[in-house]
C-alpha positions in Angstrom: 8.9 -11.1 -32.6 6.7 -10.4 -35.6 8.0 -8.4 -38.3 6.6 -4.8 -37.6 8.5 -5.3 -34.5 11.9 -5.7 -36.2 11.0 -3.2 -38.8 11.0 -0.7 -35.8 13.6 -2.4 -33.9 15.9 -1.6 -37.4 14.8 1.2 -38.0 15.3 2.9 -34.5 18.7 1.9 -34.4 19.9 2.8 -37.7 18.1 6.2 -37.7 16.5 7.2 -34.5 13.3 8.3 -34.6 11.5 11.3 -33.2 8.4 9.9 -34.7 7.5 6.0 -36.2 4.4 4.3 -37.1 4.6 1.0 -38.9 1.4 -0.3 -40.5 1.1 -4.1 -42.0 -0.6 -3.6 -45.4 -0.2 -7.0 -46.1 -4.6 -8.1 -45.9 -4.9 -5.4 -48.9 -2.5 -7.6 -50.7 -3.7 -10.7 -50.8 -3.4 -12.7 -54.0 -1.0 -10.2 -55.1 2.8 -10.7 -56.2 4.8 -11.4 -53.0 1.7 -12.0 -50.8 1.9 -14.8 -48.2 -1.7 -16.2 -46.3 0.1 -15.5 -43.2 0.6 -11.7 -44.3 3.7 -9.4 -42.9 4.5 -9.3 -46.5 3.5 -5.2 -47.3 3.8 -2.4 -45.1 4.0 1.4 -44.9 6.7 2.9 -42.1 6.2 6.7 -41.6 9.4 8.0 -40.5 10.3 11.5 -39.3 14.5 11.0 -37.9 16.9 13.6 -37.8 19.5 11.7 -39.3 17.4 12.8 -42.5 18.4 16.4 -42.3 19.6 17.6 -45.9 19.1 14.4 -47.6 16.7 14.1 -50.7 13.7 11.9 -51.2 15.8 9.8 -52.3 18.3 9.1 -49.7 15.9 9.1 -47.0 13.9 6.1 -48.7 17.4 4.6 -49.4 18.7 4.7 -45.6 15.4 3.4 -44.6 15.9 0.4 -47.0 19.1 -0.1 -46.2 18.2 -0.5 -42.8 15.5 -2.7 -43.3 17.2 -5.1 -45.8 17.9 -8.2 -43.6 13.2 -7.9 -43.6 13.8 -8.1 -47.5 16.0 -11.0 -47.7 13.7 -13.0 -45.3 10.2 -12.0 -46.9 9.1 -8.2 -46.7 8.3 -7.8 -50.6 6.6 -4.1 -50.6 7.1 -0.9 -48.4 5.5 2.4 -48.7 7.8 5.1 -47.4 7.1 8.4 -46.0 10.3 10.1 -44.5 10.8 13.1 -43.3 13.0 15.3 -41.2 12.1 16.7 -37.9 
């Protein structure tokens, strides 16, 4: 399974989706801080969930990291987040 598919396997389950689109960043990276040559290092998740409703900026970026923290501890080192509610 490569990581954009556990990024969206995470996030589904944690916040359920009406929209999702996970793109791997990583190639615009390269030679940067955190970079790997094999990449799925940097990505950018667009997120619009329900489970959002009445949160701030804030919280919705934190519940999406939250979610995705077991990618952090095994090598995602950048995400771009663009949350929103429904």
């Amino acid at each position: 399974m490569t990581r954009a598919q556990r990024i969206e396997h995470l996030l589904t389950q944690a916040l359920s989706p009406a929209a999702l689109e996970i793109i791997d960043d990583s190639s615009k990276h390269a030679g940067h801080a955190g970079a790997r040559p094999e990449g799925e290092t940097h990505y950018t998740v667009r997120i619009q969930a329900a489970a959002f409703e009445g949160l701030s900026r804030v919280a919705m970026q934190r519940a999406v990291l939250d979610a995705l923290k077991p990618e952090f501890e095994s090598g995602l080192h950048a995400l771009s987040i663009k949350a929103s509610t429904i």
